[in-house]
Structures are given as structure tokens and as C-alpha cells.
C-alpha positions in Angstrom: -55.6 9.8 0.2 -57.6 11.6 2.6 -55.2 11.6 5.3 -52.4 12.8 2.8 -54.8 16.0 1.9 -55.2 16.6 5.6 -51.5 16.5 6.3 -51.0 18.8 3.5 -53.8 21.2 4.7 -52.3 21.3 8.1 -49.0 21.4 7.3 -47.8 17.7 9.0 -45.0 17.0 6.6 -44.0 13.9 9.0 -47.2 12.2 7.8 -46.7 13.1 4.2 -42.6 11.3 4.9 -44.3 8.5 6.5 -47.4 7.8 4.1 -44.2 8.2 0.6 -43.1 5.0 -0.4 -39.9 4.8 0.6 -38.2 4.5 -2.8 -40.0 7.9 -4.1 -40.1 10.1 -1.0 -37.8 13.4 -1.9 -35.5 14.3 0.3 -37.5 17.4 1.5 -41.3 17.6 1.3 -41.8 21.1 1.4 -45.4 23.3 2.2 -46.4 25.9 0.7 -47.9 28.0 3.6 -49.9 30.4 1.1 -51.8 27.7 -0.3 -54.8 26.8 2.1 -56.6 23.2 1.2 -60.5 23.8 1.3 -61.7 20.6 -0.2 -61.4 17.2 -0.8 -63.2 15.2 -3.9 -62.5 11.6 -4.6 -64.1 11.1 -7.6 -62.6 7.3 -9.0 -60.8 4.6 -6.9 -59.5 1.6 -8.8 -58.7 -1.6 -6.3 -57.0 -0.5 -3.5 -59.2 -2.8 -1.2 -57.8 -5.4 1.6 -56.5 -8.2 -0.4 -54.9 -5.4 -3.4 -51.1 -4.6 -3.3 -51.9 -1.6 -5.3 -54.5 1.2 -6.0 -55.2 4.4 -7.9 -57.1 7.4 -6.7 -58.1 10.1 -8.7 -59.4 13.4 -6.9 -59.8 17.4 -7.4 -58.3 18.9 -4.0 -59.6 22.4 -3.8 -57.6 25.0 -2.7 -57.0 29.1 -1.9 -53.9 30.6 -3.3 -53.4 34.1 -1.4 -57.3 34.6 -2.5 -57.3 32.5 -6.0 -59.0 30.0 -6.2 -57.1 26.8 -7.3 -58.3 23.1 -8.3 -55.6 20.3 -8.2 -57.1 17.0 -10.4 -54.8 14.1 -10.5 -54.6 10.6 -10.4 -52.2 8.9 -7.3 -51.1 5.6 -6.9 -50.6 4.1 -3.8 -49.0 1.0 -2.9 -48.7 -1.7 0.0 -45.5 -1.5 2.0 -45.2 -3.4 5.6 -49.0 -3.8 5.1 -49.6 0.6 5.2 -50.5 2.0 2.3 -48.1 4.7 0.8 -48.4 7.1 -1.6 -46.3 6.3 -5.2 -46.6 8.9 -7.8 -49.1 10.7 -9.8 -50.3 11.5 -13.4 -51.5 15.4 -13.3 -54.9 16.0 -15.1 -56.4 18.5 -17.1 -52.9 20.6 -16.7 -53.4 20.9 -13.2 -50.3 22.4 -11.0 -47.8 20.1 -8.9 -48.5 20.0 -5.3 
């Protein structure tokens, strides 16, 4: 999680490709370069440990839109593929925006 919300604040869409599961990567990852990523809070992670094939993260990722100030709360689920974990899909919270 907190390497995608690096890759997204720096704009390193080759990490986002390589940390989608393969089967729901889009065929373009776009970044928005207006929207600057401030912070990162991980507030619930549900398995997700060494032996897990699967775990949920949910987190607020704080963010500047051209000088509003944004909050994006969701829950992820990541996966196990060729032992990396990779980023599934996402249930949006509290009517938060997509990323």
C-alpha cells in the first residue's frame, strides 16, 4: 500500500503497472498531475501477513487538488501473485473520489 501511494505521489506509473494484478490492471494508468499526495494513513489491515494469499487495507491518502484540500478513504485488496503482492480492487468509503 505504501509503495502504491508513493508511486502515485511521484508519478511512477511503471510501479503502479507492476504492483496491478495482472487480471485487473487497465490498459492505461493515468496521473493526475494537479493532484499532489501529502499523506498517507493506514488505519485497518486484515491478514495480509507471510503465510496469507490475500489482504485488505483500508487507508485515507491525503491530498492537494490545485489548493483543495482532498481526503481519499477506501478499502484495497491486495493479493499474492508469483509470491509479490498486487494490488486487486477497492470499495470507496464515505463517498470518497476515484483515484
Amino acid at each position: 500500500m505504501r509503495s502504491r501511494f508513493s508511486a502515485f505521489a511521484t508519478g511512477d506509473v511503471a510501479h503502479l503497472r507492476r504492483s496491478w494484478a495482472a487480471a485487473a490492471c487497465p490498459a492505461e494508468v493515468r496521473i493526475d498531475h494537479g493532484r499532489r499526495w501529502t499523506r498517507l494513513e493506514v488505519l485497518d489491515v486484515v491478514a495480509g501477513r507471510q503465510l496469507d494469499t490475500t489482504g485488505i487495507v483500508e487507508f485515507r491518502a491525503h491530498y492537494d487538488d490545485d489548493g483543495v484540500a482532498g481526503v481519499l478513504h477506501e478499502r484495497s485488496t491486495f493479493a499474492r501473485e508469483r509470491g509479490r503482492w498486487v494490488y486487486v480492487g477497492r470499495e470507496p468509503l464515505d463517498g470518497s473520489p476515484g483515484s
